[in-house]
Every structure is written in structure tokens, then in C-alpha cells.
N, CA, C and O atoms as CSV, one atom per row, in Angstrom:
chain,resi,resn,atom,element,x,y,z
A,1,UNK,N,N,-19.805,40.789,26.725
A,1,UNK,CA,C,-19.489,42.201,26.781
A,1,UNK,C,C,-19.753,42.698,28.194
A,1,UNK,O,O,-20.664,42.251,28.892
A,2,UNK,N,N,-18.771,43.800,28.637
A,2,UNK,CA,C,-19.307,44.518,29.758
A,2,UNK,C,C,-19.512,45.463,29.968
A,2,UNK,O,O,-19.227,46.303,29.114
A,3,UNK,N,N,-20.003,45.800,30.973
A,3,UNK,CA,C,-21.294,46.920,30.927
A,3,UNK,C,C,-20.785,47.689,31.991
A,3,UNK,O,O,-20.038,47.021,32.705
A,4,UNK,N,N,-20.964,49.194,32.451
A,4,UNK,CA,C,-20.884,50.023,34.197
A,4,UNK,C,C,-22.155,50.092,34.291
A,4,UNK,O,O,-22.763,49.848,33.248
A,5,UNK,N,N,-22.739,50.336,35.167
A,5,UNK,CA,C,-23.440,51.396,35.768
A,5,UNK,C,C,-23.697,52.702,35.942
A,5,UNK,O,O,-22.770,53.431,36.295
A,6,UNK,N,N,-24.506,53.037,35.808
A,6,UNK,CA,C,-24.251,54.609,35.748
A,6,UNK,C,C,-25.464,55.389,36.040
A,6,UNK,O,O,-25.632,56.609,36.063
A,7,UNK,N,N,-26.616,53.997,36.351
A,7,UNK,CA,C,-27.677,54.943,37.133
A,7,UNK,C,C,-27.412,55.596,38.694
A,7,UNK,O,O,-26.267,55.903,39.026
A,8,UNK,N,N,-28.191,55.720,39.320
A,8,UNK,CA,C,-28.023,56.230,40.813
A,8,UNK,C,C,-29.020,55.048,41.652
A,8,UNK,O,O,-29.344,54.954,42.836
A,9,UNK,N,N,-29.286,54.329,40.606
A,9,UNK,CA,C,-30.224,52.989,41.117
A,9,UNK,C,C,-29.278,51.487,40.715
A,9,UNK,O,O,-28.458,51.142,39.865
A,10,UNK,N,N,-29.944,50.921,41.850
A,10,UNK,CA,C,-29.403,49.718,41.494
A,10,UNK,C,C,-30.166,48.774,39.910
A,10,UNK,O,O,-31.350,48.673,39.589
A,11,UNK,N,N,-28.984,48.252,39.256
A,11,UNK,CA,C,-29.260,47.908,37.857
A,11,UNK,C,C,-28.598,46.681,38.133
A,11,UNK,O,O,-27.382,46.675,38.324
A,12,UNK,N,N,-29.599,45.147,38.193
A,12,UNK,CA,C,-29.183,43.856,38.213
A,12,UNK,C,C,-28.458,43.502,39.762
A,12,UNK,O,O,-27.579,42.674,40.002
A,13,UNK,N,N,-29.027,44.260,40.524
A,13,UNK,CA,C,-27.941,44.688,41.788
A,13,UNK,C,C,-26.354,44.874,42.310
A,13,UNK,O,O,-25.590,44.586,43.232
A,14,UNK,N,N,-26.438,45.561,41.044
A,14,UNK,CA,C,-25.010,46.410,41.223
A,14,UNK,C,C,-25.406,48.150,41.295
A,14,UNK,O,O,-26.259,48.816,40.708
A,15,UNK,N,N,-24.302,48.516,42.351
A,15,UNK,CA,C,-24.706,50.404,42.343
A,15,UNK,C,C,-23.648,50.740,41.082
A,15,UNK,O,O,-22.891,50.018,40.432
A,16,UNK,N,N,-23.934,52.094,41.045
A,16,UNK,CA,C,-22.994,52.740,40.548
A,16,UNK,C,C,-21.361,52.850,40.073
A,16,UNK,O,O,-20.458,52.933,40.905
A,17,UNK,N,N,-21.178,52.841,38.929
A,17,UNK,CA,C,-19.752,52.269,39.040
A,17,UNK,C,C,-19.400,51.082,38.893
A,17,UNK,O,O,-18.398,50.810,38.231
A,18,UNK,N,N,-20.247,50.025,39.555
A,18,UNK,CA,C,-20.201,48.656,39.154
A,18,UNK,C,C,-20.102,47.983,37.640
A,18,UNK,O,O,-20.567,48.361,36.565
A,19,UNK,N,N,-19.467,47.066,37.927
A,19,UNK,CA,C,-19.491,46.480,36.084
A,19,UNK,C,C,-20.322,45.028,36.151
A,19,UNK,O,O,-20.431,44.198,37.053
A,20,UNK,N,N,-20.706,45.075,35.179
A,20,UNK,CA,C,-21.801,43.737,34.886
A,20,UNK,C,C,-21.885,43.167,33.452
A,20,UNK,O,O,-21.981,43.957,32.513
A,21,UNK,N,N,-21.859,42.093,33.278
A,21,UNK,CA,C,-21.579,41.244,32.176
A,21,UNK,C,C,-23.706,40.915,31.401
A,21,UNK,O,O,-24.753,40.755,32.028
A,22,UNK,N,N,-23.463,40.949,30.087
A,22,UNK,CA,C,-24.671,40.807,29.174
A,22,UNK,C,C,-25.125,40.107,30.016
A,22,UNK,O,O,-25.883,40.565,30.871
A,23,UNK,N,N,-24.762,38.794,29.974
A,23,UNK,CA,C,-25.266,37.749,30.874
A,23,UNK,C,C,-25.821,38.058,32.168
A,23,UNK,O,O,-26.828,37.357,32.270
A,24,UNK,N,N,-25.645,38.882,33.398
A,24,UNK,CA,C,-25.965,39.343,34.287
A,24,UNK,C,C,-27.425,39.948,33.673
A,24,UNK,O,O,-28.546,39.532,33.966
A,25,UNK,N,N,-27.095,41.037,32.746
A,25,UNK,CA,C,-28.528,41.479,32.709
A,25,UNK,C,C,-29.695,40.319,32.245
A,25,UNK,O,O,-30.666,39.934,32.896
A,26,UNK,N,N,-29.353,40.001,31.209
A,26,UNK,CA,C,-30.603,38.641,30.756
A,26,UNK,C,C,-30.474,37.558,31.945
A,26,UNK,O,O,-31.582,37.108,32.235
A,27,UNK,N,N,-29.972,37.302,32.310
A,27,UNK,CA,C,-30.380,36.220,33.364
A,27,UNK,C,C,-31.104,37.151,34.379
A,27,UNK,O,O,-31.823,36.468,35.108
A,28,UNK,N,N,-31.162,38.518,34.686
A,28,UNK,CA,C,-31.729,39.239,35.698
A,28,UNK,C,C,-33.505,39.042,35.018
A,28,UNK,O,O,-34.626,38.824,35.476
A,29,UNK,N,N,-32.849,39.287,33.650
A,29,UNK,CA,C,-34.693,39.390,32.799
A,29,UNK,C,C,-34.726,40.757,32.391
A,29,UNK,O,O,-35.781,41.262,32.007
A,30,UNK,N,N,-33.584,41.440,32.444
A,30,UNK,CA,C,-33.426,42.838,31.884
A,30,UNK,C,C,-33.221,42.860,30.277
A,30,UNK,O,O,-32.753,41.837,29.778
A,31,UNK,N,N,-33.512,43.861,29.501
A,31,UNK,CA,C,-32.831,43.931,28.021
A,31,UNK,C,C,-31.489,45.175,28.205
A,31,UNK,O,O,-31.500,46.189,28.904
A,32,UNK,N,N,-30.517,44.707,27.400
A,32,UNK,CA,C,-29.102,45.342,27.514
A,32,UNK,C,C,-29.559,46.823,26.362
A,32,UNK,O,O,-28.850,47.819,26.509
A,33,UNK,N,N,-30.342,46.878,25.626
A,33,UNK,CA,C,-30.967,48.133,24.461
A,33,UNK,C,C,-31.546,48.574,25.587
A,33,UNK,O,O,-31.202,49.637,26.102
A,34,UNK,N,N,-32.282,47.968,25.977
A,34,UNK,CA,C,-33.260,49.250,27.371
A,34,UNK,C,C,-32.414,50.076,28.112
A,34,UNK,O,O,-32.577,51.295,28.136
A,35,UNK,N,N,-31.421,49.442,28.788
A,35,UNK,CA,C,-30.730,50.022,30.127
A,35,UNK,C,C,-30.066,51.144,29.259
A,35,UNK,O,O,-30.395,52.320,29.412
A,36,UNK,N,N,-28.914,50.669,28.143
A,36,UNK,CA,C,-28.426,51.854,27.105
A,36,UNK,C,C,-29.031,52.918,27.196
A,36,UNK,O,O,-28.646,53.882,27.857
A,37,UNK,N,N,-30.150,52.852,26.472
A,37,UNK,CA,C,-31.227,53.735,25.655
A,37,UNK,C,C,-31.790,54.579,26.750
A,37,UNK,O,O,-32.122,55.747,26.546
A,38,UNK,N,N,-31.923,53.862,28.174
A,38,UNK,CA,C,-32.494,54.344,29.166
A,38,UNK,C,C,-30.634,55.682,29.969
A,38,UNK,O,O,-30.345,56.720,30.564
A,39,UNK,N,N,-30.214,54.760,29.457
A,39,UNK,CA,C,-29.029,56.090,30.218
A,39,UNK,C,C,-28.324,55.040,31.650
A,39,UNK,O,O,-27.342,55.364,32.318
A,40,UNK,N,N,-29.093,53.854,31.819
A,40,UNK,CA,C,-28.343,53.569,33.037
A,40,UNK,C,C,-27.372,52.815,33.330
A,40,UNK,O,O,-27.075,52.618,34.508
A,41,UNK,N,N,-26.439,52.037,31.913
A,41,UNK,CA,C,-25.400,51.714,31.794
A,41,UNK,C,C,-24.585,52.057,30.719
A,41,UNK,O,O,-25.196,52.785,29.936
A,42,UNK,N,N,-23.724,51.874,30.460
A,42,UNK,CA,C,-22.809,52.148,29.230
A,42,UNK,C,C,-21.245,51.293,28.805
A,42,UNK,O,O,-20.558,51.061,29.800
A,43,UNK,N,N,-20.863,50.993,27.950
A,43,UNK,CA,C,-20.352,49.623,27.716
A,43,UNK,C,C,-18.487,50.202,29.000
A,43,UNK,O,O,-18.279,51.307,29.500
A,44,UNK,N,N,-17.971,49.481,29.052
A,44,UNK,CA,C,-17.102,49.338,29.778
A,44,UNK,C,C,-15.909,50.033,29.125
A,44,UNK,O,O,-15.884,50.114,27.897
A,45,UNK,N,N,-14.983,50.508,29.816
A,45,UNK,CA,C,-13.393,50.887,28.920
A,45,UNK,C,C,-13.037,49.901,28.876
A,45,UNK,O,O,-13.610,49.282,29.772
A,46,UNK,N,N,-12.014,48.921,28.055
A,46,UNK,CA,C,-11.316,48.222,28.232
A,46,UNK,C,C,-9.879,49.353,28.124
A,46,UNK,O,O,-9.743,50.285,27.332
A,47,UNK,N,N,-8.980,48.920,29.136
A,47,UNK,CA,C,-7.973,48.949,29.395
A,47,UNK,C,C,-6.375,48.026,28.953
A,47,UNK,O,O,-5.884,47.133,29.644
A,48,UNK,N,N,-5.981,48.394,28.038
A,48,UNK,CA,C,-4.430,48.033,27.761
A,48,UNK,C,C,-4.040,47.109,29.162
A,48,UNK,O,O,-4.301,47.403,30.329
A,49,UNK,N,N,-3.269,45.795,28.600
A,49,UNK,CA,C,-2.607,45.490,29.612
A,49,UNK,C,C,-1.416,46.281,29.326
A,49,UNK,O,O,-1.178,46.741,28.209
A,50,UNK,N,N,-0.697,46.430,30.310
A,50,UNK,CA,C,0.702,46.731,30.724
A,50,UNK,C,C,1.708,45.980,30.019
A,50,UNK,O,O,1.839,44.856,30.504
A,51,UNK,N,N,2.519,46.232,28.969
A,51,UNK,CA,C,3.162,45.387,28.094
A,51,UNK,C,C,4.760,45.491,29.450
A,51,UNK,O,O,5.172,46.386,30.189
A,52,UNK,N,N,5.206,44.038,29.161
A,52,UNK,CA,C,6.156,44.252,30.499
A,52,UNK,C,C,7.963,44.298,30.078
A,52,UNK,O,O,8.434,43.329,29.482
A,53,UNK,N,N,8.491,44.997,30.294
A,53,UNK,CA,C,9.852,45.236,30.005
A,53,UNK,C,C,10.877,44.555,30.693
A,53,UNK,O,O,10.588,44.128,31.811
A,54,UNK,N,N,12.253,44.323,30.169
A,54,UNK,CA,C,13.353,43.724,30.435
A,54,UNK,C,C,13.863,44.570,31.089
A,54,UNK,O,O,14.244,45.595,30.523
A,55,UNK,N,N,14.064,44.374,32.760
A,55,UNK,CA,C,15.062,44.713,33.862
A,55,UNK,C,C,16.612,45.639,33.420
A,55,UNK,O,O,17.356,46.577,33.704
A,56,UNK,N,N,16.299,44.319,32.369
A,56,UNK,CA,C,18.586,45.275,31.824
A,56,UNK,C,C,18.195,45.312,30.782
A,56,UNK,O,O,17.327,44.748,30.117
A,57,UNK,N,N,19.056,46.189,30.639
A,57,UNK,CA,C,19.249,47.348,28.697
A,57,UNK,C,C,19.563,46.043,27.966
A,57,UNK,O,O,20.175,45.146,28.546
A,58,UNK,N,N,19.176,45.932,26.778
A,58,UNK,CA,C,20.056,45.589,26.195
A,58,UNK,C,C,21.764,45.760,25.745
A,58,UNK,O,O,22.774,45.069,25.615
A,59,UNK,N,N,21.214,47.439,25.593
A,59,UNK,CA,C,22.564,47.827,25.189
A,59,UNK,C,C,23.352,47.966,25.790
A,59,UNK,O,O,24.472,48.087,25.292
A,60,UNK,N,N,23.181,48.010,26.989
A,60,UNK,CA,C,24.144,48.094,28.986
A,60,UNK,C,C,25.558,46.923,28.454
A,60,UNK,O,O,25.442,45.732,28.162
A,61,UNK,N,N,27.137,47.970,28.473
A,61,UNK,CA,C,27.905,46.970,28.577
A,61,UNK,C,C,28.062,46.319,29.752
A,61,UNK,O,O,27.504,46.845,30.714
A,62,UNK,N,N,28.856,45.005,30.004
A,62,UNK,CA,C,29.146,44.081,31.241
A,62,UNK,C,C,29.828,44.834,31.716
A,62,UNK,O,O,30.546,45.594,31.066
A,63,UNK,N,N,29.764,44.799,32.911
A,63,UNK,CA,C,30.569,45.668,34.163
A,63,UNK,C,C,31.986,44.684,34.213
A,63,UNK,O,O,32.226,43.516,33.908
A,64,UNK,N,N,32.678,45.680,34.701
A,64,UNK,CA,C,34.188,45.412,34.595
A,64,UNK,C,C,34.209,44.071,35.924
A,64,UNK,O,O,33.661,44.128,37.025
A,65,UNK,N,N,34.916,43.095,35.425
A,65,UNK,CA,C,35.365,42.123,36.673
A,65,UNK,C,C,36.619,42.517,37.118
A,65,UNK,O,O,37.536,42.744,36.329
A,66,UNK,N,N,36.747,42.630,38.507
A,66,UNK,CA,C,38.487,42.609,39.288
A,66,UNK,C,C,38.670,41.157,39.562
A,66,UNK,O,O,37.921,40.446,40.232
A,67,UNK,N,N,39.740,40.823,38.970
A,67,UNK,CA,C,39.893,39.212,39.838
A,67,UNK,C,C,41.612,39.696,39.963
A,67,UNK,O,O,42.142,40.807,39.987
A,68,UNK,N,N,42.072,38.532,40.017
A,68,UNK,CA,C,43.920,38.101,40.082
A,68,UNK,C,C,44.213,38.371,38.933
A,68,UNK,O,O,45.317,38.917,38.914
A,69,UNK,N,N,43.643,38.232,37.643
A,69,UNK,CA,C,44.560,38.082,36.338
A,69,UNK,C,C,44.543,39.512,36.015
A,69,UNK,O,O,45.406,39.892,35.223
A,70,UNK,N,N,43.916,40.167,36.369
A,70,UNK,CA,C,43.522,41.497,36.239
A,70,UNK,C,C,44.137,42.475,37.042
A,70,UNK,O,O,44.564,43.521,36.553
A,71,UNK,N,N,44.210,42.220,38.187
A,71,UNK,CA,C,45.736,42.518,39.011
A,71,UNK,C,C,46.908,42.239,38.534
A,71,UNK,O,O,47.766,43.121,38.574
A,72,UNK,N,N,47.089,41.482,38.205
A,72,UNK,CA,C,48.148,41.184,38.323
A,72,UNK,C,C,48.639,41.525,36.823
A,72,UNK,O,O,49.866,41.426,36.830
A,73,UNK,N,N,48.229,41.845,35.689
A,73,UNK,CA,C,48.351,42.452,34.384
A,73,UNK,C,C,48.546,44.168,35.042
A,73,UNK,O,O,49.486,44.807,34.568
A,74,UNK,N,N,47.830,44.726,35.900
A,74,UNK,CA,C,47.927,45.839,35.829
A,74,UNK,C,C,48.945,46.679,36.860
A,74,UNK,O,O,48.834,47.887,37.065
A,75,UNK,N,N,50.283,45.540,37.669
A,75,UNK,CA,C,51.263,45.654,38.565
A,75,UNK,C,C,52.280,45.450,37.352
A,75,UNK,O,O,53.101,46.354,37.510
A,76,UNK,N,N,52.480,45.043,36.723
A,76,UNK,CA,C,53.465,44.942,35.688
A,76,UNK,C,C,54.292,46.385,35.121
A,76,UNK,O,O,55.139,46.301,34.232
């Protein structure tokens, strides 16, 4: 899980704003209930990835081709 910062002190030596993983704190020798409880971190937003879209419409008809046969149908 991850964690910000949000004291005005350094927490596991990250400032403010910083994000830090459970692991960061217990390997520091910190408890993750203390810092909470204490006010000086709070769990992280997770953020949506960006779901990613197709360039062309589906529904987009094919654009008209000019060639010779097409000329030449429309000199007649």
C-alpha cells in the first residue's frame, strides 16, 4: 500500500507530498497506525489509468478514391 506525506517533517525521509510504500515505513522501524493516527501520512489516491481510444471512428465512411476508372465513368 501507499502512503503521502503530509507532515511538515520529514517521515522515513521523504518531505511533504512525497509517497512512500508500507515497506518504507517498517523497514525505517516506523508503525504505519502511528503515522495515520498521528496525522502525518494518509493512504495515497490511486488514479484511473487513461483507458486509450481508436484514432478513427468506427463509424467514419472510406473517403472517396479518384483514380482512371472513376474518371473515366464520370466523362461518359
Amino acid at each position: 500500500m501507499e502512503y503521502t506525506v503530509t507532515s511538515s517533517k520529514k517521515v522515513c525521509g521523504k518531505i511533504n507530498g512525497e509517497k512512500l510504500t508500507q515497506d518504507d515505513i517498517l523497514s525505517a522501524g516506523g508503525s504505519v497506525e502511528h503515522l495515520l493516527a498521528a496525522g502525518h501520512i494518509k493512504e495515497a489516491v490511486k488514479t484511473p489509468k487513461a483507458k486509450e481510444e481508436p484514432q478513427v471512428l468506427k463509424d467514419e465512411p472510406e473517403a472517396f478514391v479518384f483514380n482512371n476508372f472513376n474518371y473515366e465513368q464520370g466523362d461518359k
